[in-house]
SEVEXSE-525698 format. One record per residue (C-alpha): residue in three letters; x, y, z. Coordinates in Angstrom, 1 decimal, decimal comma. Each point is the difference from the previous one (the first is absolute). Layout:
! SEVEXSE-525698
+------+--------+--------+--------+
! zati !      u !      v !      w !
+------+--------+--------+--------+
!  ALA !      X !      Y !      Z !
...
+------+--------+--------+--------+
//
This chain:
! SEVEXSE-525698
+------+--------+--------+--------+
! zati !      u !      v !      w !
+------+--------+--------+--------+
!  UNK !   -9,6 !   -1,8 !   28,6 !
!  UNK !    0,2 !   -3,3 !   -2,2 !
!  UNK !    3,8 !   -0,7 !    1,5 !
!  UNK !   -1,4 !    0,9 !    3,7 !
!  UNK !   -2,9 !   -2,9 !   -0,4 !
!  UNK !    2,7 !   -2,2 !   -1,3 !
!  UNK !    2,3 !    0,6 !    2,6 !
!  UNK !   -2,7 !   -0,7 !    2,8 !
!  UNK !   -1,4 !   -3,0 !   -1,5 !
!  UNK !    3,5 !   -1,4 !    0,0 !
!  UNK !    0,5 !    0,7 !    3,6 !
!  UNK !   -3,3 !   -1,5 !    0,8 !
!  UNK !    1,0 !   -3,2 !   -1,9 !
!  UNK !    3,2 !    0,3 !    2,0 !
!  UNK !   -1,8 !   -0,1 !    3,1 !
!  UNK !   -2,4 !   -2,4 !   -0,7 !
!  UNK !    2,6 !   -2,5 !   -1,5 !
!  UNK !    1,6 !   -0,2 !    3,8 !
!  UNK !   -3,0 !   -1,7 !    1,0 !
!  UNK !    0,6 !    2,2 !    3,1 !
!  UNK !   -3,3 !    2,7 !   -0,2 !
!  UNK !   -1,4 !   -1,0 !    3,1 !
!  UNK !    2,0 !    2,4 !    1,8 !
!  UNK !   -0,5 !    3,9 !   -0,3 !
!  UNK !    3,6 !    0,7 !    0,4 !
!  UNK !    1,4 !   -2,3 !   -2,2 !
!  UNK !   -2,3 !    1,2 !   -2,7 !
!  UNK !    0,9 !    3,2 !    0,3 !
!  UNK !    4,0 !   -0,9 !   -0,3 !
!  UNK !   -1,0 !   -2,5 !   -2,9 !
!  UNK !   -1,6 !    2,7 !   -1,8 !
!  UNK !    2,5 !    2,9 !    0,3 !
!  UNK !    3,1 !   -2,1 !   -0,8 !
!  UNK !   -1,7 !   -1,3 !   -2,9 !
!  UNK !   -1,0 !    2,9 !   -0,9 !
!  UNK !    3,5 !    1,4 !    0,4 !
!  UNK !    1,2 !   -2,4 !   -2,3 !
!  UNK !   -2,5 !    0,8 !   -3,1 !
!  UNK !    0,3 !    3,7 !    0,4 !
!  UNK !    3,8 !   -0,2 !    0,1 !
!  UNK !    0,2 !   -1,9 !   -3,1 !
!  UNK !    0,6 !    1,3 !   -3,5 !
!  UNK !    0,6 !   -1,6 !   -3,3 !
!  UNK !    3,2 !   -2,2 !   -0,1 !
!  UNK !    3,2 !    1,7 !   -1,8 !
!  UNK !    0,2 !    0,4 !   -3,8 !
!  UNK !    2,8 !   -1,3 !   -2,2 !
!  UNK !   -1,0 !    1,1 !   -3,7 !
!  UNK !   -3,5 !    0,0 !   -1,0 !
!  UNK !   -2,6 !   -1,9 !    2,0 !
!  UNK !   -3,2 !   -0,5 !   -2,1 !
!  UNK !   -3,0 !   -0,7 !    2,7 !
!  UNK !   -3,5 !   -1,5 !   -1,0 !
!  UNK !   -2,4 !    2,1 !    1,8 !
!  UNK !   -3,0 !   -1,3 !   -1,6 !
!  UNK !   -0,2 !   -3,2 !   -2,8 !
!  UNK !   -4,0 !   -0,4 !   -0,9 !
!  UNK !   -2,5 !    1,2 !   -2,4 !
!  UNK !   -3,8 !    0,8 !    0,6 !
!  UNK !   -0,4 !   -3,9 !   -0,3 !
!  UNK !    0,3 !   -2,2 !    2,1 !
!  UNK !   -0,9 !    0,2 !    4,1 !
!  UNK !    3,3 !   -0,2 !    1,7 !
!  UNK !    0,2 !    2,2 !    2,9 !
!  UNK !    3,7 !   -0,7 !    0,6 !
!  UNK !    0,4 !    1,9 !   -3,5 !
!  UNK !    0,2 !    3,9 !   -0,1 !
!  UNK !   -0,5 !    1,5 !   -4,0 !
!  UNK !    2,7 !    0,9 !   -2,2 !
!  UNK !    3,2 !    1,7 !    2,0 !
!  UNK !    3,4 !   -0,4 !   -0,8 !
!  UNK !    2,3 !    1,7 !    2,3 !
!  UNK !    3,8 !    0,8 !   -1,0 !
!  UNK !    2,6 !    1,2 !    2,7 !
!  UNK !    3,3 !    0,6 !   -0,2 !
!  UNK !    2,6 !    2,0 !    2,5 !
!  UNK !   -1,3 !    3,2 !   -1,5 !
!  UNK !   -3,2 !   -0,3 !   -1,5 !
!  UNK !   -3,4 !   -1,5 !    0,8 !
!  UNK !   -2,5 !   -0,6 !   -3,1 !
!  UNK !   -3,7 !   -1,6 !    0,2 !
!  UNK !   -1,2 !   -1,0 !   -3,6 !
!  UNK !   -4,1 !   -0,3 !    0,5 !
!  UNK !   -1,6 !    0,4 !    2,9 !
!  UNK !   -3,1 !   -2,4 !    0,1 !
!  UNK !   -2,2 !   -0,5 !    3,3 !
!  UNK !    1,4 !   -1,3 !    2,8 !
!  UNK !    3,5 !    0,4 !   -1,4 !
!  UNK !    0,9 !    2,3 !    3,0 !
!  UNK !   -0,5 !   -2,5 !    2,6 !
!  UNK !    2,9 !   -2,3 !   -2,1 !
!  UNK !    2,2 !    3,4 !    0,5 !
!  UNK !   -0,6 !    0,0 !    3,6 !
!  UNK !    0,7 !   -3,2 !    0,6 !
!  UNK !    2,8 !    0,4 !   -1,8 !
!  UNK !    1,3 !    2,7 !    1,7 !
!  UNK !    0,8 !    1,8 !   -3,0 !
!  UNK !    1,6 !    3,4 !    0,1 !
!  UNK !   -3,3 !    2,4 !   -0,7 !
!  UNK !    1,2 !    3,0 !    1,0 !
!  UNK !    2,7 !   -0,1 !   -3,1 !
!  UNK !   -2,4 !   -0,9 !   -2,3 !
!  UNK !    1,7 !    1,7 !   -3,5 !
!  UNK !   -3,1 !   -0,7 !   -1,8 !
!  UNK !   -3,3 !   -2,1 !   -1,4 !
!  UNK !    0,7 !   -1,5 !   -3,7 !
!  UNK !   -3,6 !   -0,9 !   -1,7 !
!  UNK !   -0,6 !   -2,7 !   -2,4 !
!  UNK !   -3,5 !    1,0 !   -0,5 !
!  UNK !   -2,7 !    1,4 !    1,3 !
!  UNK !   -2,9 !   -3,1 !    0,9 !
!  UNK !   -0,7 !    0,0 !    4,1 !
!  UNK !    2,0 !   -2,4 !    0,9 !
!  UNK !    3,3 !    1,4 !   -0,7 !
!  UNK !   -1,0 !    3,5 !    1,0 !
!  UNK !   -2,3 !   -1,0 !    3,0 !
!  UNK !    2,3 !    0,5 !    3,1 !
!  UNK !    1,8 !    3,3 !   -1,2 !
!  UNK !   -1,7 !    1,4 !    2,4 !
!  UNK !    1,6 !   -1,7 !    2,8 !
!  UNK !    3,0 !    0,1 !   -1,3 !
!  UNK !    0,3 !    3,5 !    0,0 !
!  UNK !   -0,9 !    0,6 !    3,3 !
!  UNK !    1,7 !   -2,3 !    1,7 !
!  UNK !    3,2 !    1,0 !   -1,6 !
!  UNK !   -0,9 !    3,9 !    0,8 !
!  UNK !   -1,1 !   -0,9 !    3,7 !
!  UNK !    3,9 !   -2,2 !    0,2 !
!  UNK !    1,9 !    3,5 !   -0,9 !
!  UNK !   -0,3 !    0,1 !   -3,7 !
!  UNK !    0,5 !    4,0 !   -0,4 !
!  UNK !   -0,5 !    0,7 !   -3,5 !
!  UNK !   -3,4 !   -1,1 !   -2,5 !
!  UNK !    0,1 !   -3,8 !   -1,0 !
!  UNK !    0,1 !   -0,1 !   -3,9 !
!  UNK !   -2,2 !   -2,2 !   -1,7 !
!  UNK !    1,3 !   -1,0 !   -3,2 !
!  UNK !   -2,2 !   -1,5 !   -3,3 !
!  UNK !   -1,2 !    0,8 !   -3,0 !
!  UNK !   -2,4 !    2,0 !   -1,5 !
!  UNK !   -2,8 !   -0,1 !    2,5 !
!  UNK !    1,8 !    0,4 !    3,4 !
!  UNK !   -0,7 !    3,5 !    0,6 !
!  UNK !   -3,4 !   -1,0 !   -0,1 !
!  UNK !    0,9 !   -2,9 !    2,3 !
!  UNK !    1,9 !    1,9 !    2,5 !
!  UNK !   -2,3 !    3,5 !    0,2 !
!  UNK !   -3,4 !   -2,5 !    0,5 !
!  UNK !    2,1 !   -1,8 !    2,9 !
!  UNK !    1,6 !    3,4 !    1,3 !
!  UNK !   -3,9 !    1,6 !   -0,4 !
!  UNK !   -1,5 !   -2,6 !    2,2 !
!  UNK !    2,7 !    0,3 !    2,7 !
!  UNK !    0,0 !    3,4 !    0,3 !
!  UNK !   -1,7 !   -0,2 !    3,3 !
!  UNK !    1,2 !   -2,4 !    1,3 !
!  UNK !    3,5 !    1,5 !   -0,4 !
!  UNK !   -1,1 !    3,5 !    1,5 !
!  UNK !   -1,1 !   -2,1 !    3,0 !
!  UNK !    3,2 !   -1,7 !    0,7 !
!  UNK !    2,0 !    3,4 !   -0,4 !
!  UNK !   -2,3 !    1,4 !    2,7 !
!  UNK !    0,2 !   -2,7 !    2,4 !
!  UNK !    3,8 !   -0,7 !   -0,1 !
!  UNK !    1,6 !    3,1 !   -1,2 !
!  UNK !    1,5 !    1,2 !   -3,3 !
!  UNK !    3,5 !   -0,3 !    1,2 !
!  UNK !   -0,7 !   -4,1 !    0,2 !
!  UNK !   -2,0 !   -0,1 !   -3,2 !
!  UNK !    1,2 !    2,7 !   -2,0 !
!  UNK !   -3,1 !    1,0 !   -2,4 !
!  UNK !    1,7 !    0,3 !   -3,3 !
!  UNK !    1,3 !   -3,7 !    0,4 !
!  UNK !   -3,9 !   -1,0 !    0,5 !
!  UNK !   -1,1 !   -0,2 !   -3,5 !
!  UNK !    1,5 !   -2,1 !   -3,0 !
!  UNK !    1,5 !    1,2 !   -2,7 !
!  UNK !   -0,9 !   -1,6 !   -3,7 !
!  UNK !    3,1 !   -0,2 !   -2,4 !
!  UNK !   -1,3 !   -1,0 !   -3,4 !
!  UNK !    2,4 !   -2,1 !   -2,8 !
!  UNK !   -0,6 !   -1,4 !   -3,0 !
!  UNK !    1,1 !   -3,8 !   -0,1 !
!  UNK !    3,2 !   -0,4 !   -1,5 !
!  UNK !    1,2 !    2,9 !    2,2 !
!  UNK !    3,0 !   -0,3 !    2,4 !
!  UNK !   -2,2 !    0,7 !    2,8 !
!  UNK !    2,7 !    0,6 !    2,9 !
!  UNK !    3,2 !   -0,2 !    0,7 !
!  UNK !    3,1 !    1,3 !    1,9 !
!  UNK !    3,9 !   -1,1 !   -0,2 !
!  UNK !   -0,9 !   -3,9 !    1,8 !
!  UNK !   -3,6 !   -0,6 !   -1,3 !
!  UNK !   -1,7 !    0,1 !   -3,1 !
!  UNK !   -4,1 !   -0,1 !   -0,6 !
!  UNK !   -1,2 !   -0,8 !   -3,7 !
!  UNK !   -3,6 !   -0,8 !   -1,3 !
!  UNK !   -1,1 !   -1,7 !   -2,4 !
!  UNK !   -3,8 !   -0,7 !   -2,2 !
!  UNK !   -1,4 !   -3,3 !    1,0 !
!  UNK !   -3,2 !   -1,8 !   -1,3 !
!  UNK !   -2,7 !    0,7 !    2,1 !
!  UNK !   -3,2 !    1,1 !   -2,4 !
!  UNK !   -2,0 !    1,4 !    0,3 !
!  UNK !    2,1 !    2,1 !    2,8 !
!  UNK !    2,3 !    2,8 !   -1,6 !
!  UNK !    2,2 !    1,0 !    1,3 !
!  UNK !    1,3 !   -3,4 !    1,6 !
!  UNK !    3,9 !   -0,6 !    1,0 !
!  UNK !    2,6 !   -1,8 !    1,5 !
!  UNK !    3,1 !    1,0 !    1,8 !
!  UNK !    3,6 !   -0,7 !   -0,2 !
!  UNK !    2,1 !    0,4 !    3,1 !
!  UNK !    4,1 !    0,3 !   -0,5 !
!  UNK !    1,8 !    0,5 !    3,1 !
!  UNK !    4,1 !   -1,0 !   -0,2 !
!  UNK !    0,4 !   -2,4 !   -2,0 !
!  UNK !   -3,6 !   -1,6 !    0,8 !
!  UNK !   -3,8 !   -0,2 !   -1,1 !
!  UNK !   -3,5 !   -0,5 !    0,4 !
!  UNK !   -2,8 !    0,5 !   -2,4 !
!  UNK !   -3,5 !    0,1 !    1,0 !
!  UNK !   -2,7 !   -0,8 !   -2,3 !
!  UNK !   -3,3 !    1,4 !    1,2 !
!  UNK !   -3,1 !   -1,4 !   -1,7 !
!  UNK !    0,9 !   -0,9 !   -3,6 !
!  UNK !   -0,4 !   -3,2 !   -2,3 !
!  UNK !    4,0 !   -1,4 !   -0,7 !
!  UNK !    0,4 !    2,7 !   -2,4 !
!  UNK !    4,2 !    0,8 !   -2,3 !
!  UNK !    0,0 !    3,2 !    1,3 !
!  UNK !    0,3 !   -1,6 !    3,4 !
!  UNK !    2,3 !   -2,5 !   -0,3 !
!  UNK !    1,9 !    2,4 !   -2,6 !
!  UNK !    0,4 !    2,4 !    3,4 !
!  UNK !    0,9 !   -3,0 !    2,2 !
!  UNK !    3,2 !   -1,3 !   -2,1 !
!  UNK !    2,4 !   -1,5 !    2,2 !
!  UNK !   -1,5 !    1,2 !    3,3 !
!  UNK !    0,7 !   -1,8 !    3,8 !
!  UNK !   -3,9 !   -0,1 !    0,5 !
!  UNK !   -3,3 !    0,2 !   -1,3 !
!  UNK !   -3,4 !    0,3 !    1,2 !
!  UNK !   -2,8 !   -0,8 !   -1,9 !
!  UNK !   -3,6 !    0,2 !    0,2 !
!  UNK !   -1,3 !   -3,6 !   -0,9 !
!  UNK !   -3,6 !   -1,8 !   -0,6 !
!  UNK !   -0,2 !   -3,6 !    0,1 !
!  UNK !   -2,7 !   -0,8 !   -2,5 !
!  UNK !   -0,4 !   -3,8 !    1,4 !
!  UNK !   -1,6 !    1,3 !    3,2 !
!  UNK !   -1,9 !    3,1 !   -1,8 !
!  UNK !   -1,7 !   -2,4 !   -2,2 !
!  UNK !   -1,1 !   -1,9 !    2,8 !
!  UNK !   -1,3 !    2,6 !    2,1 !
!  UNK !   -1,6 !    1,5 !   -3,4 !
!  UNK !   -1,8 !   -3,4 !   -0,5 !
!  UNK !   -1,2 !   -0,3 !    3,3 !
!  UNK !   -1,0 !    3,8 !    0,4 !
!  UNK !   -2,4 !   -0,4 !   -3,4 !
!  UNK !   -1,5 !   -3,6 !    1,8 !
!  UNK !   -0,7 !    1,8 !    3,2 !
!  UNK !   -1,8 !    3,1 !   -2,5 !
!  UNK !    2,3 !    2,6 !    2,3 !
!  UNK !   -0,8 !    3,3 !   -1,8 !
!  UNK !    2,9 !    1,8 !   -1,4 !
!  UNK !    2,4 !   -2,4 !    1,1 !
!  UNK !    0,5 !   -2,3 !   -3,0 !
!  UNK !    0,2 !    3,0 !   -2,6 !
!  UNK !    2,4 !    2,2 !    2,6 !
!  UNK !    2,7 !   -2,9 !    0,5 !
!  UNK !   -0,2 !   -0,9 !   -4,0 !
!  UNK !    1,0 !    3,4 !   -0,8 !
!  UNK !    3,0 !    0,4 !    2,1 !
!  UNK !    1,5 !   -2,7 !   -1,8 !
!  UNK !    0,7 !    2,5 !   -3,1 !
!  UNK !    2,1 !    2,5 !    2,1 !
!  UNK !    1,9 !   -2,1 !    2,7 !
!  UNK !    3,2 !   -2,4 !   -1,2 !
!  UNK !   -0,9 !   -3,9 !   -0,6 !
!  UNK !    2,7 !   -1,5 !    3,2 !
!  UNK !    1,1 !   -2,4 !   -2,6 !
!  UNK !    0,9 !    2,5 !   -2,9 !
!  UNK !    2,8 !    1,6 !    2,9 !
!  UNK !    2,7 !   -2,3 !    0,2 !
!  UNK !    1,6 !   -0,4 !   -3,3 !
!  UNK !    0,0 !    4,1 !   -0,6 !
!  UNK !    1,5 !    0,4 !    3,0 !
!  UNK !    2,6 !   -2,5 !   -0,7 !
!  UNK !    0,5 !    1,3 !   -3,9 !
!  UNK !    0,4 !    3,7 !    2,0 !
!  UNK !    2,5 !   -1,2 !    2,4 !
!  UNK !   -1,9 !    0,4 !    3,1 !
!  UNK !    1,7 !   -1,6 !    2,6 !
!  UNK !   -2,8 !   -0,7 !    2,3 !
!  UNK !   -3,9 !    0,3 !   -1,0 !
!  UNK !   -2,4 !    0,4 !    2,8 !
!  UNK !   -3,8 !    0,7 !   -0,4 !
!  UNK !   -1,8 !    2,0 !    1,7 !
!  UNK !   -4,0 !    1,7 !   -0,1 !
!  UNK !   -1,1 !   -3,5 !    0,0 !
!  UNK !   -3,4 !   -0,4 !   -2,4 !
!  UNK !   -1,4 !   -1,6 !    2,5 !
!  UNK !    1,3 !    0,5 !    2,5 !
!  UNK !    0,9 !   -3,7 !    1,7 !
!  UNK !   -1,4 !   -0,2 !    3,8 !
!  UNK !    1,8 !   -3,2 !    0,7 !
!  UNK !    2,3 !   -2,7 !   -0,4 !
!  UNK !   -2,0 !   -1,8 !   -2,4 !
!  UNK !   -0,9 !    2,8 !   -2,3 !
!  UNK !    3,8 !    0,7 !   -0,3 !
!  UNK !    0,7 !   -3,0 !   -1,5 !
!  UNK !   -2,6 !    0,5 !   -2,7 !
!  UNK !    1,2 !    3,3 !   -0,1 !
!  UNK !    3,7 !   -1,6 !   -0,6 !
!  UNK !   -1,3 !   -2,7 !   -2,2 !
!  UNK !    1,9 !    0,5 !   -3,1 !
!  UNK !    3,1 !    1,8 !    1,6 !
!  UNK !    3,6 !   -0,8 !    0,5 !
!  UNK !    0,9 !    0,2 !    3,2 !
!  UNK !    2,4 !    2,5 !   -0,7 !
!  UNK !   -2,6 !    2,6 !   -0,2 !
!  UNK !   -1,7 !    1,5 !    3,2 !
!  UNK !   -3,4 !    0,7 !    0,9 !
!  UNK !    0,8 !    2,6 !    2,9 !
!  UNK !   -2,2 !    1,0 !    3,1 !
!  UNK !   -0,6 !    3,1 !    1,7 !
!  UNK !    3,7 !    1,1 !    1,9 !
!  UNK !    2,1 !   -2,9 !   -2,5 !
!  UNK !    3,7 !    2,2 !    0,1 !
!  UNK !    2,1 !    0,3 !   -2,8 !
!  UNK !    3,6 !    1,1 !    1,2 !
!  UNK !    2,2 !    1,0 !   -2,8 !
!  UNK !    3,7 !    1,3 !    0,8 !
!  UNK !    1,7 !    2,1 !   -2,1 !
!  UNK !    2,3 !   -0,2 !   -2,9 !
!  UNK !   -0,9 !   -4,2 !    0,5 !
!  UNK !   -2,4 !   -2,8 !   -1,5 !
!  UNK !   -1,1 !   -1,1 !    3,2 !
!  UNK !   -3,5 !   -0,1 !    1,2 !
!  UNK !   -0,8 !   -0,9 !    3,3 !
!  UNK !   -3,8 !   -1,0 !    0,5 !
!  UNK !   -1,8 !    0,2 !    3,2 !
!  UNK !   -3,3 !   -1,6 !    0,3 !
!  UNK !   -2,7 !    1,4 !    2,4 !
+------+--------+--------+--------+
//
């Protein structure tokens, strides 16, 4: 579906890029050898644990280049998403991410934009081949999450069976699966790779997590939402990379001030309250440093910046050691190593 769309509106671009439309012909071989190409693709090879930013912004902020929170992990043999916010799978598609291995969904929480494109995610990793029920894990909650999502798909599910057969959509890997943990918990792990959660600070939201990703010798840990909280940095001692949620309270205040002299309803009492539960950018750097972190990057972006200019307020503050990441910014790890190897969109 989604992958199909991309794949023709890369072919088109393709075409349209030769400058050479006027001729039905040459359209045609434009389009089906670009085509060719996109649908022939796949994800580039692994080495280690390659951390992918499917989505980097909050509910503030107006940047449509930005999908909500998604943080994708792939290595050799496994595939994790951790949060699924809207527009999240389009990042994965253009990505070219493995769906039909998908081992699993990892929640933070449970607010709409980290939960938001489960829906997608699910099918599009059942229609690719996935043959057993995608497990949705999170706390205390996600069985509510995952039944209301599976509830209002039912339909659609039973339709897709009936128009492209059971033996290409297998029915019992349609619906999702809701693993509940309590944080703290080892939440997965097998002889190469090892999920553990852990509380974060996100009130008035309980439960909220983070994750911890070890995989030989490397590791990533993903905040969620959460204010820059020890249990946190306690869990992120001496790991390759972090990714934080961050707010940067310089441009807050100044959207604050200007949403009260404009009399916006709402506005001004909704963005003063999300400062108590999302992590001051300027509190980050020196616990990540005390913990060891080799390389902080923030992520969930309170507000979201929609340009060039508004990510150097955003940065104002920061060493430029620290990244403020964009939707598809690759984090290449290789095993038993300190390397990182960044790759910018």
């Amino acid at each position: 579906m989604r992958r199909i769309a991309s794949w023709l509106g890369l072919a088109a671009l393709l075409a349209a890029g030769a400058g050479l439309t006027s001729c039905a012909a040459v359209e045609d071989a434009l389009f089906d050898r670009g085509l060719r190409t996109a649908m022939s693709g796949s994800m580039p090879p692994v080495d280690g644990m390659r951390v992918l930013v499917c989505g980097s912004a909050s509910p503030l902020g107006n940047d449509p280049e930005r999908a909500q929170a998604c943080i994708a992990v792939v290595t050799p043999e496994h595939f994790l998403l951790f949060d699924v916010g809207a527009r999240s799978p389009m990042r994965m598609a253009q990505a070219r991410l493995p769906m039909a291995r998908l081992t699993g969904v990892f929640l933070t929480h449970f607010h709409s934009d980290h939960i938001a494109g489960l829906p997608d995610v699910n099918l599009v990793s059942w229609v690719q081949g996935r043959r057993e029920g995608l497990r949705v894990y999170g706390g205390e909650g996600v069985d509510e999450v995952v039944d209301g999502f599976n509830a209002a798909y039912r339909l659609d599910r039973k339709y897709r069976v009936a128009h492209h057969g059971s033996e290409l959509l297998p029915p019992a890997a349609g619906p999702m699966t809701a693993v509940p943990f309590t944080p703290g918990d080892v939440v997965w792990r097998d002889d190469l790779l090892t999920v553990t959660s852990f509380p974060v600070e996100h009130p008035p939201i309980t439960p909220a997590v983070g994750f911890r990703v070890d995989y030989r010798g490397r590791s990533v840990v993903i905040s969620g939402d959460t204010n820059a909280s020890e249990s946190l940095f306690a869990a992120a001692q001496g790991a390759d990379l972090l990714l934080h949620d961050a707010l940067s309270r310089h441009m807050l205040d100044t959207m604050i001030d200007a949403a009260t002299e404009l009399e916006i309803p709402a506005l001004p009492h909704i963005m003063t309250d999300v400062i108590d539960y999302h992590a001051d950018s300027l509190t980050l750097e020196e616990a990540a440093k005390r913990a060891g972190v080799r390389q902080l990057a923030l992520y969930h972006l309170v507000p979201a910046p929609p340009n060039a200019i508004a990510e150097r307020l955003f940065r104002r503050g920061l060493s430029g050691e620290t990244l403020l990441v964009r939707d598809l910014h690759t984090f290449d790890l290789p095993p038993d190593s300190t390397e990182i190897h960044i790759h910018a969109p």
